[in-house]
Kinemage of the C-alpha trace (Angstrom):
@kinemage 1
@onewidth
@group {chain A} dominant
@subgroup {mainchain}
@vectorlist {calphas} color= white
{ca unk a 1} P 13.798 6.608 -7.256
{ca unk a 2} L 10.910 4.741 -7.444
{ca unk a 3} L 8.574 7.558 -5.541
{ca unk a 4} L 9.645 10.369 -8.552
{ca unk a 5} L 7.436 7.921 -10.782
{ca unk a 6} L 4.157 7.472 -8.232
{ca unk a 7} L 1.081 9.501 -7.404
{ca unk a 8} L 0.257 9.259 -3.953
{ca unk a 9} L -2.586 8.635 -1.984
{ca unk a 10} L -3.279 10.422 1.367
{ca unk a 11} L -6.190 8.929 3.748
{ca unk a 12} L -5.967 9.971 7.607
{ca unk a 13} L -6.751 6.586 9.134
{ca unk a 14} L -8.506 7.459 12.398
{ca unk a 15} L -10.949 10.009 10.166
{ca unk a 16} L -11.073 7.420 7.387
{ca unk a 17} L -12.452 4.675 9.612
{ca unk a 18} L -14.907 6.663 11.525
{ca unk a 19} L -12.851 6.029 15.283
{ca unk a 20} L -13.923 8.417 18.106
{ca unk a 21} L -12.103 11.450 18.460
{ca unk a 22} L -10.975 10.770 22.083
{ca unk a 23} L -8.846 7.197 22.596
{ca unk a 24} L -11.509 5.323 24.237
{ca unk a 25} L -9.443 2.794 24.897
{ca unk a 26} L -11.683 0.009 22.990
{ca unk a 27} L -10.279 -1.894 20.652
{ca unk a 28} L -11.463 -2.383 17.008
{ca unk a 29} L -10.420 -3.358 14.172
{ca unk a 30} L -11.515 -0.526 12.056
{ca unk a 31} L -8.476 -0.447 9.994
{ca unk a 32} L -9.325 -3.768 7.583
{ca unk a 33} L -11.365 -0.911 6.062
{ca unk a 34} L -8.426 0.267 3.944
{ca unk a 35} L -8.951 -3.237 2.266
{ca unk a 36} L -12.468 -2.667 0.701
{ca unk a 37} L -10.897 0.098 -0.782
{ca unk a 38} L -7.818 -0.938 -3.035
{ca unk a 39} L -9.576 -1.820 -5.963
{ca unk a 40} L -11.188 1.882 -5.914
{ca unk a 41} L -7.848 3.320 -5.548
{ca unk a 42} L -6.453 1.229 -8.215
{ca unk a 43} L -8.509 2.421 -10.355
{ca unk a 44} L -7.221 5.959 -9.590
{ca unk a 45} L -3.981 4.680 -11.078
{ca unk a 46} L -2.520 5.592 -7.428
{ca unk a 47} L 0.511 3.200 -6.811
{ca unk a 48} L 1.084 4.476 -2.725
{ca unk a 49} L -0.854 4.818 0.004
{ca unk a 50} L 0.473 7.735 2.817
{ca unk a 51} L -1.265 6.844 5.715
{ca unk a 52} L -1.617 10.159 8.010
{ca unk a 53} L -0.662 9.153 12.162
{ca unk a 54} L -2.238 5.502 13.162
{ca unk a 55} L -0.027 4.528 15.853
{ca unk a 56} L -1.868 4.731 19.479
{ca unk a 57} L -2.587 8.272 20.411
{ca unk a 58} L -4.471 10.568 22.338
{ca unk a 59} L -6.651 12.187 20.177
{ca unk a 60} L -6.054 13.269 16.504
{ca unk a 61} L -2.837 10.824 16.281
{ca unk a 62} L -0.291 13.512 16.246
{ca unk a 63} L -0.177 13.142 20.082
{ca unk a 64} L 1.637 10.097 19.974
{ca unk a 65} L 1.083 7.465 23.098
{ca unk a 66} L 3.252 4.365 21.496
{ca unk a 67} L 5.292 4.065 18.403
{ca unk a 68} L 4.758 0.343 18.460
{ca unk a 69} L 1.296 -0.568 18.580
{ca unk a 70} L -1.552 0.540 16.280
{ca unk a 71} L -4.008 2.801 17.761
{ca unk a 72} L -6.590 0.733 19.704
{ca unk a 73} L -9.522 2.514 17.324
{ca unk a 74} L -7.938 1.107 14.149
{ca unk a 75} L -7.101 -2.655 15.569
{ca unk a 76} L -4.232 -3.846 15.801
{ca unk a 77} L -0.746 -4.807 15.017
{ca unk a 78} L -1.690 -7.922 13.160
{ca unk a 79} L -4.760 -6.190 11.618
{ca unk a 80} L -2.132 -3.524 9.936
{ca unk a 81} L 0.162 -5.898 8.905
{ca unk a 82} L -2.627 -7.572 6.803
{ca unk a 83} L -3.274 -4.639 5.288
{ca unk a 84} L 0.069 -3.716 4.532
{ca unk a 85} L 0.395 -7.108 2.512
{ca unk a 86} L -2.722 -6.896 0.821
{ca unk a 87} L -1.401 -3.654 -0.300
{ca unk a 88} L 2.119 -4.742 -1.777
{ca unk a 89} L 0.359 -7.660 -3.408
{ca unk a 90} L -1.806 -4.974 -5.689
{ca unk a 91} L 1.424 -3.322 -6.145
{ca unk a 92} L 0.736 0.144 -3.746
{ca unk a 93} L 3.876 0.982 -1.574
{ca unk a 94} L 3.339 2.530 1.692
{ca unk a 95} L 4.343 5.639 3.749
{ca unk a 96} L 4.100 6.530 7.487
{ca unk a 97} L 3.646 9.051 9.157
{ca unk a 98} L 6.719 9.922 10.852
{ca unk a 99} L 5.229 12.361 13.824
{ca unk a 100} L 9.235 12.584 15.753
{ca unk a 101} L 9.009 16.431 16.786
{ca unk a 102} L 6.541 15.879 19.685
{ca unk a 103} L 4.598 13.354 21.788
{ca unk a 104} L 1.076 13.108 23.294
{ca unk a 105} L 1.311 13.482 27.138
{ca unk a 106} L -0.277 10.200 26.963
{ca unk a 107} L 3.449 9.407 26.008
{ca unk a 108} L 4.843 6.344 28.437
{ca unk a 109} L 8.331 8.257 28.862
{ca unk a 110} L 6.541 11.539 29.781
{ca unk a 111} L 4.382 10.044 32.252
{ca unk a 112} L 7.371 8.548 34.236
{ca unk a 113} L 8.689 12.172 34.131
{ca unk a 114} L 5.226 13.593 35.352
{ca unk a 115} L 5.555 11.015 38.501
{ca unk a 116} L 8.809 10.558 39.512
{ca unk a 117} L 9.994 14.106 38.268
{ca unk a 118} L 13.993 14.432 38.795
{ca unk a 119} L 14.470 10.666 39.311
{ca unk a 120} L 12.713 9.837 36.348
{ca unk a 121} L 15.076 8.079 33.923
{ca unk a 122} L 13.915 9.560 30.872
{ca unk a 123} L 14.261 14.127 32.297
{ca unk a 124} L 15.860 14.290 29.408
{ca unk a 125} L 14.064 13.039 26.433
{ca unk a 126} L 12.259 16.707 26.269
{ca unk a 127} L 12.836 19.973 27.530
{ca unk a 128} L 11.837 20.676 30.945
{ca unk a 129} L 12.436 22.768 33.822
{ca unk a 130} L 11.216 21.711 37.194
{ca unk a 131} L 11.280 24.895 38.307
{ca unk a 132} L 8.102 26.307 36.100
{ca unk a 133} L 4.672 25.298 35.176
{ca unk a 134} L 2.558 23.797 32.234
{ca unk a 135} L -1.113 24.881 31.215
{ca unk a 136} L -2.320 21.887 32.797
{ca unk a 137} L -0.670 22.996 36.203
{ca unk a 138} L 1.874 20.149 36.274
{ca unk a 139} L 4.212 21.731 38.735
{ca unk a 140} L 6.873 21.611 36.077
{ca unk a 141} L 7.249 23.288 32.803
{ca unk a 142} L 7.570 21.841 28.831
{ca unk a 143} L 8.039 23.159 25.385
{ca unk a 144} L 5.367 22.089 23.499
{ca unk a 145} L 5.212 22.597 19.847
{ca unk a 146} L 4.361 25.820 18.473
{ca unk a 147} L 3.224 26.482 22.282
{ca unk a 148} L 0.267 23.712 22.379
{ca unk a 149} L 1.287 21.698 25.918
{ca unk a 150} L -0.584 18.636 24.667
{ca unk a 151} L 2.218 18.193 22.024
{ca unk a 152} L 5.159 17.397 23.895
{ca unk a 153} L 8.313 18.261 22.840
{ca unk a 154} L 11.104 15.836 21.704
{ca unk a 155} L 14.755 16.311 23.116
{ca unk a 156} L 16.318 15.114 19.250
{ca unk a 157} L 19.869 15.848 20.707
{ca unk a 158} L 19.483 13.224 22.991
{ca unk a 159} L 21.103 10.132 21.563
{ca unk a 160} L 18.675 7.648 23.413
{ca unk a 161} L 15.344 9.547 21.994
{ca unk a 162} L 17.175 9.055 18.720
{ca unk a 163} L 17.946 5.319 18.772
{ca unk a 164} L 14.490 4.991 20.688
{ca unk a 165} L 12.903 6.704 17.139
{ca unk a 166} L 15.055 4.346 15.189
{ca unk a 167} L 14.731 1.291 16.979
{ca unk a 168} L 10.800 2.025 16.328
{ca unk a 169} L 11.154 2.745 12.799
{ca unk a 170} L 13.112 -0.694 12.395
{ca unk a 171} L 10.158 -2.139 13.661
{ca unk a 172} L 7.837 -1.040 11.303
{ca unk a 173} L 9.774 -1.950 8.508
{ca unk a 174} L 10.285 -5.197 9.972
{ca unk a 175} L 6.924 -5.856 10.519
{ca unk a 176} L 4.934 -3.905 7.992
{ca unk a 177} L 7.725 -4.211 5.407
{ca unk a 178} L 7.066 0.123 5.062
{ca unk a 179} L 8.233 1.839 1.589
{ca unk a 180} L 8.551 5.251 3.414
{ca unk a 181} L 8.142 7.988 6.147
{ca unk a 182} L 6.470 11.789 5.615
{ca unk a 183} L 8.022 13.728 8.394
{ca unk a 184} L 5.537 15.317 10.237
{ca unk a 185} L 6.699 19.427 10.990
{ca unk a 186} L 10.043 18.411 9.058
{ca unk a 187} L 10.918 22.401 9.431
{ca unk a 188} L 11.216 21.942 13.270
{ca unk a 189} L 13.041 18.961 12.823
{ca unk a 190} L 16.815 19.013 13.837
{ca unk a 191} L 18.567 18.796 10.819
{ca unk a 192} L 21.758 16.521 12.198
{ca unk a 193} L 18.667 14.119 13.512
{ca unk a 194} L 18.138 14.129 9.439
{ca unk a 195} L 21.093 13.360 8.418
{ca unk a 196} L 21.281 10.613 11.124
{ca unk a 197} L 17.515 9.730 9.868
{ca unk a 198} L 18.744 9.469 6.529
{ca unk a 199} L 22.042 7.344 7.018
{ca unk a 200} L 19.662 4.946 9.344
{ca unk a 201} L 16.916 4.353 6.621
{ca unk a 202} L 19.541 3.631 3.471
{ca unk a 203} L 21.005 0.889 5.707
{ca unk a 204} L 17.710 -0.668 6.709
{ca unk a 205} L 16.212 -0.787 3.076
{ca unk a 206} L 17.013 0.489 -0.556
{ca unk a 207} L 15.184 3.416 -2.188
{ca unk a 208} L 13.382 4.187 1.733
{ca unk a 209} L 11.383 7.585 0.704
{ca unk a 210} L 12.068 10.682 2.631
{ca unk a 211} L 9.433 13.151 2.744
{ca unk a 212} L 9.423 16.113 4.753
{ca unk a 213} L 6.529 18.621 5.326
{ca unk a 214} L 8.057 22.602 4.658
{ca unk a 215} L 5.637 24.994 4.343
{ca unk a 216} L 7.820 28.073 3.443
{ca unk a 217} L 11.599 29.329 3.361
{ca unk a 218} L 14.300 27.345 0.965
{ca unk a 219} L 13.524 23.535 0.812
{ca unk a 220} L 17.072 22.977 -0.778
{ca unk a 221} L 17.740 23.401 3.574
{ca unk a 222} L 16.401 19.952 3.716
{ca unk a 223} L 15.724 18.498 0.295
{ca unk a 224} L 19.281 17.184 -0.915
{ca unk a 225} L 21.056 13.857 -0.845
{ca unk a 226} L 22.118 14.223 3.060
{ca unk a 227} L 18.689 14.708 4.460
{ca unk a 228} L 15.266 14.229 2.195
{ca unk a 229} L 14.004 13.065 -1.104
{ca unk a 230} L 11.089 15.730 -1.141
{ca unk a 231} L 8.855 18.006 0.372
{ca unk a 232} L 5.385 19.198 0.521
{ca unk a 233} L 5.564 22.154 -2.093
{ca unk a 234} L 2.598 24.813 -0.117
{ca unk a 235} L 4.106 27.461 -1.965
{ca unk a 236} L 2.602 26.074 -5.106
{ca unk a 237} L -0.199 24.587 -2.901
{ca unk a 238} L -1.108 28.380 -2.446
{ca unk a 239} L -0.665 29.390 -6.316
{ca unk a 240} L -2.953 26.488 -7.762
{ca unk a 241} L -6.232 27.346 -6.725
{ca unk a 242} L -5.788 31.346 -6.092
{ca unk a 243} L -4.853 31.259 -9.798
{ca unk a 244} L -7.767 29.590 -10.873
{ca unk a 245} L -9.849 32.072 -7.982
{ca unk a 246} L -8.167 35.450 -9.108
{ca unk a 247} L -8.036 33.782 -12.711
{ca unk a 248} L -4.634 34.808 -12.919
{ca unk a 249} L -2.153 32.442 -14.059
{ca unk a 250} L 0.979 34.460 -14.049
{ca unk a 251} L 0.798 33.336 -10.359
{ca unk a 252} L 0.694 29.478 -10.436
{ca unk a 253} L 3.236 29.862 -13.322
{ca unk a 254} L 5.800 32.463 -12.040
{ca unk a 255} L 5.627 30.097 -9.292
{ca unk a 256} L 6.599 27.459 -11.389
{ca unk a 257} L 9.510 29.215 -13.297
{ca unk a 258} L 10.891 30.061 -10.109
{ca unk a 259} L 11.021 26.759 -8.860
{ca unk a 260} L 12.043 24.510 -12.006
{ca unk a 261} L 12.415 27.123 -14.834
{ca unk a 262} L 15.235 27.008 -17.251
{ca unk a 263} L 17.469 29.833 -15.752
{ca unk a 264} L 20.618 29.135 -13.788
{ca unk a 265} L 18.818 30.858 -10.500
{ca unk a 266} L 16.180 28.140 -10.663
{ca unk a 267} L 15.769 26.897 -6.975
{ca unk a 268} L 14.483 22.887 -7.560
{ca unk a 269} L 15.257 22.259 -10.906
{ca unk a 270} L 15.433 18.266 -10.946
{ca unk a 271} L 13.667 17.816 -7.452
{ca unk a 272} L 10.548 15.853 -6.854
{ca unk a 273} L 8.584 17.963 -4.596
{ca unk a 274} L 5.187 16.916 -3.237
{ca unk a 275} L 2.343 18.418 -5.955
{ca unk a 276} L -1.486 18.918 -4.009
{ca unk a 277} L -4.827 20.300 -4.684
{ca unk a 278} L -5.259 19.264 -0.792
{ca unk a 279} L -5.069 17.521 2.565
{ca unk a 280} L -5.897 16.773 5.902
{ca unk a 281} L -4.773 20.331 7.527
{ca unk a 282} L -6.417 22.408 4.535
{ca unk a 283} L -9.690 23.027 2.875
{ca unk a 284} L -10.885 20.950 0.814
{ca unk a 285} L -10.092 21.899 -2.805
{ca unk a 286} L -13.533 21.533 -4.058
{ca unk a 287} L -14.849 23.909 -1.382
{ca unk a 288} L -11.883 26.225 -1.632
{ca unk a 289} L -12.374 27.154 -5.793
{ca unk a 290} L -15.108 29.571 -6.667
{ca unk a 291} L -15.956 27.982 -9.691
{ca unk a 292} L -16.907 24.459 -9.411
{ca unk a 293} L -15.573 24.255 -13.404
{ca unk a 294} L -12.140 24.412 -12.254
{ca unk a 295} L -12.054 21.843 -10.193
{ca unk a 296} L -10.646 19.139 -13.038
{ca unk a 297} L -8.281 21.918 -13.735
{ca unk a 298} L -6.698 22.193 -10.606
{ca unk a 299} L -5.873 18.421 -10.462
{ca unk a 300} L -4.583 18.883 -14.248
{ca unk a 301} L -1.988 21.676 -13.184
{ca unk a 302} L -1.152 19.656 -9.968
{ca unk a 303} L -0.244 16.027 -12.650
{ca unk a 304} L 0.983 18.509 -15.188
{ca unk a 305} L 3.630 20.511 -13.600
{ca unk a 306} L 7.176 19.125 -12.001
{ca unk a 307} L 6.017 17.244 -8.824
{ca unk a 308} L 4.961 13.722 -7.245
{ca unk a 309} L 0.571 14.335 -7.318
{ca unk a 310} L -1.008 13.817 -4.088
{ca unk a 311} L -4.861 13.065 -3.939
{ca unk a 312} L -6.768 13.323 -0.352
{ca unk a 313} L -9.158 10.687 -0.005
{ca unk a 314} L -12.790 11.773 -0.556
{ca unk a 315} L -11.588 14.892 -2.945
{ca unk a 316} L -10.916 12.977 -6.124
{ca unk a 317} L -15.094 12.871 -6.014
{ca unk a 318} L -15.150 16.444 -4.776
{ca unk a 319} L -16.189 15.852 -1.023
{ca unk a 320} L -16.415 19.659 0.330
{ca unk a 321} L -14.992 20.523 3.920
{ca unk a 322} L -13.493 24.060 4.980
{ca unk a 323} L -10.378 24.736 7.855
{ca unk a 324} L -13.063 27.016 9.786
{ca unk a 325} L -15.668 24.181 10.346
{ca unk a 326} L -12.638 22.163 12.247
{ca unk a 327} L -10.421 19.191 11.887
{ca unk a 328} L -13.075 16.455 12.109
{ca unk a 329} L -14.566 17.828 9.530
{ca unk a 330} L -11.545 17.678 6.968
{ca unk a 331} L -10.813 14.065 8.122
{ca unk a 332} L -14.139 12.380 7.253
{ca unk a 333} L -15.578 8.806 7.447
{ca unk a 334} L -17.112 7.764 4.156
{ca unk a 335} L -18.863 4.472 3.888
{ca unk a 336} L -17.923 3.869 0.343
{ca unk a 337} L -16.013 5.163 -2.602
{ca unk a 338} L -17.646 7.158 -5.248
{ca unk a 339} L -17.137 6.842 -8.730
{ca unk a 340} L -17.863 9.960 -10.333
{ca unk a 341} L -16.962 12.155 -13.461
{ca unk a 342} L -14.227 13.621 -11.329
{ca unk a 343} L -12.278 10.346 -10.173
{ca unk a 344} L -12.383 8.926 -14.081
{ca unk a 345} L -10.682 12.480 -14.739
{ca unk a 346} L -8.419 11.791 -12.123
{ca unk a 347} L -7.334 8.466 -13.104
{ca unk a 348} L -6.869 9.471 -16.562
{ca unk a 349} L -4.459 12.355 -15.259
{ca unk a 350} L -2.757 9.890 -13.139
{ca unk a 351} L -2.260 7.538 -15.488
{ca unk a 352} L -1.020 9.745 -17.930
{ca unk a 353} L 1.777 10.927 -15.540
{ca unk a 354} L 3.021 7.419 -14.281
{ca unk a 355} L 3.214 6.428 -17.859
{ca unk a 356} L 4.624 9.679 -19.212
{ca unk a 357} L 8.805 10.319 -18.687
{ca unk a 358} L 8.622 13.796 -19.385
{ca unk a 359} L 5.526 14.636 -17.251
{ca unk a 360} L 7.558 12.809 -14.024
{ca unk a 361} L 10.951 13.840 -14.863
{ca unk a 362} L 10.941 16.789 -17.277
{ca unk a 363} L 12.358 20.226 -17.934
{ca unk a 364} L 9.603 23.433 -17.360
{ca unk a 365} L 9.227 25.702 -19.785
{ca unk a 366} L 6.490 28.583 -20.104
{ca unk a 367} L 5.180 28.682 -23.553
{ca unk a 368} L 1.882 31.154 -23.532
{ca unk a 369} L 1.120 32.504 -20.368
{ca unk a 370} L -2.378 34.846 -20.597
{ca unk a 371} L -4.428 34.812 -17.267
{ca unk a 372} L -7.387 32.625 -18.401
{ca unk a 373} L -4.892 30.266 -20.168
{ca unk a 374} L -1.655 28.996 -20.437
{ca unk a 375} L 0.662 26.333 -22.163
{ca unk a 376} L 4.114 24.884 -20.748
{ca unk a 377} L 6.585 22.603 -21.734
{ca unk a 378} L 7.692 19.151 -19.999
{ca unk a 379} L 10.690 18.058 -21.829
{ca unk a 380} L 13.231 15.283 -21.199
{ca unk a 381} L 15.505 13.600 -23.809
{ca unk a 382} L 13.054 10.829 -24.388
{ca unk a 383} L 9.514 12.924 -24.647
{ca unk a 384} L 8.619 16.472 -24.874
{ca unk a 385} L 4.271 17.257 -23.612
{ca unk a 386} L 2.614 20.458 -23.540
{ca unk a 387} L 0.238 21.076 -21.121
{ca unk a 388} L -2.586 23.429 -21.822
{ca unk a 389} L -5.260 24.626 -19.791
{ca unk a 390} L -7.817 27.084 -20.588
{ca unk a 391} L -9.608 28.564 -17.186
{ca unk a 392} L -11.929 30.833 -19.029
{ca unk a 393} L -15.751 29.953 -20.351
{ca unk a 394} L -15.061 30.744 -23.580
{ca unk a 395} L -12.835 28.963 -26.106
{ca unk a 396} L -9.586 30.764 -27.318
{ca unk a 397} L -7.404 29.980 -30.467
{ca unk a 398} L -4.012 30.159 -29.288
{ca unk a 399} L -0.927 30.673 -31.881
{ca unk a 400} L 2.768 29.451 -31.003
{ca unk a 401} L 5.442 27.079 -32.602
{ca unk a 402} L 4.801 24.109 -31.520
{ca unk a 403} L 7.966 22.880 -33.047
{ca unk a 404} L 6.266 20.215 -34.830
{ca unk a 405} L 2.383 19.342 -36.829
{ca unk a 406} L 0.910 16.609 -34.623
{ca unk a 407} L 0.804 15.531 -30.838
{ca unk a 408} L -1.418 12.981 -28.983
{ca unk a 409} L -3.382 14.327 -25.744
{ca unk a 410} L -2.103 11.405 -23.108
{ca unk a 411} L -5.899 12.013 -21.311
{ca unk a 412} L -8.040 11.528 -24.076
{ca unk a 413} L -6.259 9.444 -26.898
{ca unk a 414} L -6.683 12.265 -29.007
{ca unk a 415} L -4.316 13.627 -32.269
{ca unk a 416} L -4.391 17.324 -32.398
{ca unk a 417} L -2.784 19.145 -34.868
{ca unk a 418} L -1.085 22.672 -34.429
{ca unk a 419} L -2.032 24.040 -38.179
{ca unk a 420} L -3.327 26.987 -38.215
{ca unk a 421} L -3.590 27.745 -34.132
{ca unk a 422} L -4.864 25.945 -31.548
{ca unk a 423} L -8.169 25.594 -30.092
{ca unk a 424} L -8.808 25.290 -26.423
{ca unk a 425} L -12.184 24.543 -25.515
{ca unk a 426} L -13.455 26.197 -22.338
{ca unk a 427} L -12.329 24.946 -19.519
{ca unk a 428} L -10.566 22.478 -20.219
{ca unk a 429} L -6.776 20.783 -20.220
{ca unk a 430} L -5.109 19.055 -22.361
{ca unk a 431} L -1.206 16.825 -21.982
{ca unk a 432} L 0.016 16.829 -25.884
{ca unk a 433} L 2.826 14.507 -26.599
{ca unk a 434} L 4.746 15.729 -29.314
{ca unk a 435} L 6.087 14.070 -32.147
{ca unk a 436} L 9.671 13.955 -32.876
């Protein structure tokens, strides 16, 4: 598939173009923005765009109003639709956000509900029971997701919410000719409305991307040929940046062997799960690491290891946020790109991985593991890399068989040559292609 070749890039549209919090109601067209920035994310090497919620919502976009129409802060229907074809002309596919668990109470089908109660056609698109009470004293009571009441639950077992979701998602393929859908709270997400979700998608257009957010538990639940492509991988999420914090990186690794290692027990050997330093629910990676020196590394292990790299717009310069100063705050409007140190590192990294067949489809294999440095293997039958990264200040000469004399690093153009040991400079990574 076309998405185990791509790195992806994440902006959160309503944060991205500066829109008010709260749906004012005014319309602008805010989101011709994304079009002042394709040459910058070009030259990231990025070949997809995931755009986080932009359909009209409430507030933060997750509280879905209309799965038609383009949130009145970003424009409109037409506006999107340009930039959708300005992006397949530079060759960048697109992904949705698919937000099908809940609604906004703002939600057209909920409102009927909250007025005409019983008689209202559409009782049983969620779950409610007339006899209770919300916490906004409706007279009636909801599931909302995870308990918040302003995130109104979805009946999925209700064949007319699911044709109403599909009928939608035929529209935006229709009209914004869409690549893909990540599945917002994928865990919650009934997993025959998946398979359904999946049969619906392969009919409507060929190699339609999958991917699900799982935080925790076995992704092989919903990662397999019935139900998703991929997932977002937080378990590794977790073990990137604590291993460069704790300088420990039996943990990022360990992770790694566990996932796509070379014993039969290996959980996601030959998956494509989602690889990130960050995003729009999580600290910012650059304020997160406690050593601004890793930060290059981070985004090394994250193009290095098995996975389809994810960059959050605003951290390939190093933009700093944290989870504790709010949401707004990790969903910021910048008024430009910046081109920085950081974003040619990036790009090099990025292209590196589209153009590399081991480093998107390869084998893992732990070669030196120390905690300031290790070394692993990316093999497929075509190419065999090593990547090395060295967390520590100070150089170290590392001995192994290399299993050949020469290799060229695929960031820097480099030869290196394994006589006699190894030399990684201090902090630093390197992607060695071995000769055959």
């Amino acid at each position: 598939m076309w998405a185990d070749k791509s790195v992806i890039y994440q902006i959160y549209p309503l944060g991205f173009c500066g829109a008010p919090f709260e749906n004012d109601g005014v319309q602008e067209s805010r989101i011709l923005k994304v079009i002042d920035w394709i040459d910058h994310i070009k030259s990231l090497n990025a070949d997809t765009i995931y755009f986080s919620p932009l359909f009209e919502s409430d507030t933060h976009g997750y509280n879905t109003r209309d799965y038609t129409k383009i949130d009145c802060r970003l424009g409109t229907n037409e506006d999107f639709k340009k930039v959708c074809q300005k992006l397949h002309e530079n060759g960048i596919r697109i992904l949705l956000d698919g937000v099908f668990n809940h609604v906004g109470r703002g939600f057209w089908a909920f409102q009927d509900v909250l007025k005409n109660r019983e008689a209202s056609p559409y009782k049983d698109w969620f779950c409610i029971n007339f006899g209770g009470n919300s916490g906004y004293n409706d007279g009636l009571w909801y599931e909302g997701w995870e308990g918040h009441y302003d995130l109104v639950k979805l009946n999925l077992h209700n064949n007319e919410v699911v044709e109403y979701i599909f009928s939608c998602i035929k529209g935006w393929i229709d009209e914004f000719d869409i690549d893909g859908l990540r599945l917002d709270v994928a865990y919650c997400l009934d997993k025959e409305f998946l398979k359904r979700l999946r049969r619906f998608v392969d009919g409507q257009k060929a190699e339609f991307f999958l991917l699900g957010e799982l935080l925790h538990g076995d992704y092989n639940q919903f990662v397999n040929p019935e139900m998703l492509d991929s997932c977002t991988n937080y378990e590794c999420y977790k073990g990137v940046y604590s291993s460069f914090n704790s300088m420990n990186m039996f943990e990022i690794v360990h992770s790694l062997l566990r996932q796509f290692g070379p014993e039969n027990w290996t959980l996601y050997r030959g998956k494509h799960l989602l690889s990130f330093v960050d995003n729009h629910d999580v600290t910012r990676i650059a304020s997160i690491l406690t050593n601004e020196k890793h930060l290059p590394l981070a985004y090394a292990m994250i193009f290095g290891m098995p996975g389809i790299p994810q960059v959050y717009y605003g951290s390939e310069w190093g933009a700093k946020a944290r989870k504790e100063e709010g949401d707004p705050a990790l969903r910021a409007c910048f008024d430009e790109p910046v081109e920085n140190e950081l974003t040619k590192w990036i790009a090099a990294l990025a292209k590196a991985h589209r153009e590399s067949d081991a480093l998107c489809n390869g084998s893992f294999r732990s070669v030196v593991l120390q905690n300031k440095h290790c070394i692993f293997e990316r093999k497929t039958d075509t190419e065999r890399v090593l990547v090395a990264i060295n967390a520590d200040a100070e150089p170290v000469t590392v001995h192994f068989d290399a299993g050949c004399g020469m290799a060229v690093d695929l960031i820097s153009g480099k030869e290196h040559d394994f006589g006699g040991g190894s030399e990684l400079e201090p902090y630093s990574a390197y992607f060695w292609k071995m000769e055959k």
